[in-house]
Each structure stands twice: as C-alpha cells, then as structure tokens.
N, C-alpha and C positions, 0 to 999 in steps of 0.2 A: 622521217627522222629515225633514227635508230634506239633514240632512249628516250624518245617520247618528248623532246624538251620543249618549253614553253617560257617566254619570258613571263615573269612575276614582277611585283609589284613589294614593297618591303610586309605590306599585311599579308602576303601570300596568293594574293589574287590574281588569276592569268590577266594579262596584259592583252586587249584587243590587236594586234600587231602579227603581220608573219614572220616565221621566221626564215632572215635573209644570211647575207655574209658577214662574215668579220675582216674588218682592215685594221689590221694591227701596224703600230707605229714603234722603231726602234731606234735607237741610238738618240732618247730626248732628254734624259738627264745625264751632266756631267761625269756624276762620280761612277755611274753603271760604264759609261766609255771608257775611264780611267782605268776598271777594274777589271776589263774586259783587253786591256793594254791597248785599244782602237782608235782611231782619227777620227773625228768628229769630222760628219760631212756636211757639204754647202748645202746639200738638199736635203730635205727629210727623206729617213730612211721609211717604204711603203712594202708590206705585204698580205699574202689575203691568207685566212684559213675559210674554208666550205664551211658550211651549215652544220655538216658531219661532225665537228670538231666539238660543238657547241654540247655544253651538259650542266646541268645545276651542281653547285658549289655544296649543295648540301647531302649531296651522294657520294659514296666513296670515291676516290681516283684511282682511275684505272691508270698503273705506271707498266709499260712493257719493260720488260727485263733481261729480253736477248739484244738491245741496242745500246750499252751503255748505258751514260750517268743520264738523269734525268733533271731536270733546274728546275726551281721552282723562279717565278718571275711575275709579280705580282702589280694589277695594275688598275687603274680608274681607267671604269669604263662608260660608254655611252648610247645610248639606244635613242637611234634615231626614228623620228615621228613621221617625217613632210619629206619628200625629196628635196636634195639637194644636189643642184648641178651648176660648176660655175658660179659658185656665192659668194655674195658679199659678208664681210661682218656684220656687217646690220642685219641680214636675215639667216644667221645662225640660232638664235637663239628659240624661234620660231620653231626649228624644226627639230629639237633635241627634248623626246618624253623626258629623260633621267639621265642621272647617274647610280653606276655601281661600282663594284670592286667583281674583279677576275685575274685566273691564273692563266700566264701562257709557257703553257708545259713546254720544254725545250728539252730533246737529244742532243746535250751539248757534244757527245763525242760524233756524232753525225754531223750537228754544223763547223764542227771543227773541219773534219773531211772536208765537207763542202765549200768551205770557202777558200780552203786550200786547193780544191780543184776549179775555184771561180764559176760554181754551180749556185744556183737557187737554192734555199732555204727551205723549200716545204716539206720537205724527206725529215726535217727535224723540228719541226714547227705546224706541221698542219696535217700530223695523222688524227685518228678516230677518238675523241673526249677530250682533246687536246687544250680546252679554252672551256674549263669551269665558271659558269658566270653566275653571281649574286642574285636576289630579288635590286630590283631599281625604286630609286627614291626620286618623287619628281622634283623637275630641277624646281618649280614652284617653293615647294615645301622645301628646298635647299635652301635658296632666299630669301625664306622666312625665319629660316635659323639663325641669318645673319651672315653666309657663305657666301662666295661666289666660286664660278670654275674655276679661277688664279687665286682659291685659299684653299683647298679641301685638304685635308690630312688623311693618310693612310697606313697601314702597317701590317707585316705579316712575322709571328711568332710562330714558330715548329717546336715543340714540346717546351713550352713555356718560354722559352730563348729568343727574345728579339732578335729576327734576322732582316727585314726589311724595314725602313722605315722613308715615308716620303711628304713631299707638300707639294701639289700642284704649281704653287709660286717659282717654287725652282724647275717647271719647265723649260726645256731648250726653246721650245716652240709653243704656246698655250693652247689649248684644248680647242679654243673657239677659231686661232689660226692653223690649226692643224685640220678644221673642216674646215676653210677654204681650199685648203692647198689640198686635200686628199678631195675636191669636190670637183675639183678641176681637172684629176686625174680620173674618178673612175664616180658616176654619180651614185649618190647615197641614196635608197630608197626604205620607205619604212618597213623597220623590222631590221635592220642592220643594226651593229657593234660595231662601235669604234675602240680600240685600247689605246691607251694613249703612253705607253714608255713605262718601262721598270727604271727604280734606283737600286742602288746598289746593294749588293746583299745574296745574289744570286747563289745557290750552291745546291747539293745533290738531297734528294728525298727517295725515301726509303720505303717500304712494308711495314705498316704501323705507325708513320708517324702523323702527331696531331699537330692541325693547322689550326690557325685564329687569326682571322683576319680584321681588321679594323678599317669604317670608313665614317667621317667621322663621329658621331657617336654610336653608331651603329656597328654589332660584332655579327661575325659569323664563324662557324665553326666547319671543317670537316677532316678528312681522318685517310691517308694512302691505304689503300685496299692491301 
C-alpha cells in the first residue's frame, strides 16, 4: 500500500482482514440524480477503485489541483468479512464485519469530459487517496443500538455548514440488495468495501477546508491538506 492503510475498528484497532478492492455504487439516491440533472438507470450503476485509492479518513486529503474541481461525496460504507459470490439475501448478512462512513473523491471536470466522451469513470474516480474510509462499527453493535442497514443516518458538514445529509432508508436500492446484485457481478472477498451512493449535496473542496462527518452517533473529523 502506499500510505500504509489498514481497516480499523471504531476503538482504533486494526481489523484482522486484507486489504482488497472497493466497488463503489452510483446513481442510489434520488435527489443526487436529480442534482446531477441524470436518468436514473434500470440497473445499478457499478464501479471499482484499486486498493491504491484506499486511506484513512483521519489524515489529511490529498486533493490534486492541476485537474479541476474536486467533489466531496460522502457515503456508508461496508467491509466485507466471508466471500460473497452469487448470494442470496439470506446470506448477506453473514458476510458483512461493519459499517462505516467514506468519501469518494471525484474530478468532477474530468468525469464531466468523460461521459461526454462515453468513456469510463476511473480517470475521475479511482486515482491515488481517492476513498478516505472511517474506522468500522460491527454490524453486531449496529443492532444493538436499535439500527438496521435500511435506518442508518449520515452527514457531512465542511466548515461547520451542512452540506450532505442522508438515511439509508431512502436508498434506490438497499445495502443488503446492492450485495446481491454487485455479487453477482464481481465476487466480494474479505477485505473489500462496498460504498453504497451519495445524496445530494455534492460540491467543490478546497485547501483547508474542515470536514465532520456523522454516522450515526458516531463523528469523525478530517481537514483538505
């Protein structure tokens, strides 16, 4: 790995797990398509960032600055335990250590290019630091709280200013069918991330700005280099 990263645990504790890929999920809540002016597709939108991408949430962010704006896009995520290939919902839940919260940095003026030239995404989506992820909370201790994956609240404020705010409930697609259907396509083995969709709120970050992110009662903080 390039910045040493390791999934954590919310006490801070490395997570026995390797570190694999992230499959990021797009276009899963409503008001982010709306904002985005896009058509909501019949199939879930799939893509991957490498391993590379991957950095803790509580280090500064690295934003490149000869590519254009850069988006914050802020998302629950999920780290996968047990392989998953071709699953049912019944044995989802099996293979999911936690949840956390992550950012999936986006070169919006690159995928603007990019989909205008009916190119791939990863040019804007899946360079180097590009998916800050949290310590994880087990899903155990989720359901103890009284949560489930179809309640979890999240938010992301940049200098004190609420600019994201979301509820699992209002997925396009829920967390638990979102591993069937991304299982089917590419098997999940342990040590992966799942992101599961931004809402809306999306806009440009800068040199110094502070982040705070919220899952449910759980904060995080970090700060654009």
């Amino acid at each position: 790995m390039i910045n040493n990263y390791q999934h954590k645990d919310i006490n801070g504790a490395a997570i026995d797990l390797p570190i694999g890929k992230v499959v990021c999920v797009g276009q899963n809540y409503l008001d982010h398509i709306q904002e985005m002016n896009s058509i909501a597709n019949e199939e879930a939108v799939l893509f991957l960032k490498p391993n590379t991408t991957l950095c803790a949430l509580a280090e500064p962010l690295v934003i490149r600055d000869d590519r254009g704006e850069c988006h914050n896009e802020v998302e629950v995520t999920i780290l996968i335990k047990q392989i998953l290939s071709n699953a049912s919902i019944e044995e989802v839940d099996d293979a999911i250590w936690g949840c956390g919260i992550g950012l999936d940095l986006t070169l919006r003026d690159v995928q603007k290019e990019l989909k205008q030239l009916g190119r791939p995404w990863e040019r804007s989506k899946s360079f180097d630091l590009s998916a800050p992820m949290s310590p994880f909370i087990k899903l155990e201790e989720v359901k103890a709280q009284g949560h489930d994956l179809t309640n979890i609240t999240f938010g992301l404020s940049v200098n004190n200013e609420l600019r994201q705010q979301g509820n699992t409930e209002l997925m396009m697609r829920s967390m638990r069918d979102l591993l069937v259907i991304i299982s089917r396509e590419f098997t999940l083995l342990p040590g992966d991330i799942v992101m599961t969709g931004t809402p809306k709120g999306v806009a440009p970050l800068v040199s110094g700005d502070q982040l705070n992110l919220t899952l449910l009662n759980h904060q995080f903080s970090t700060q654009v280099a």
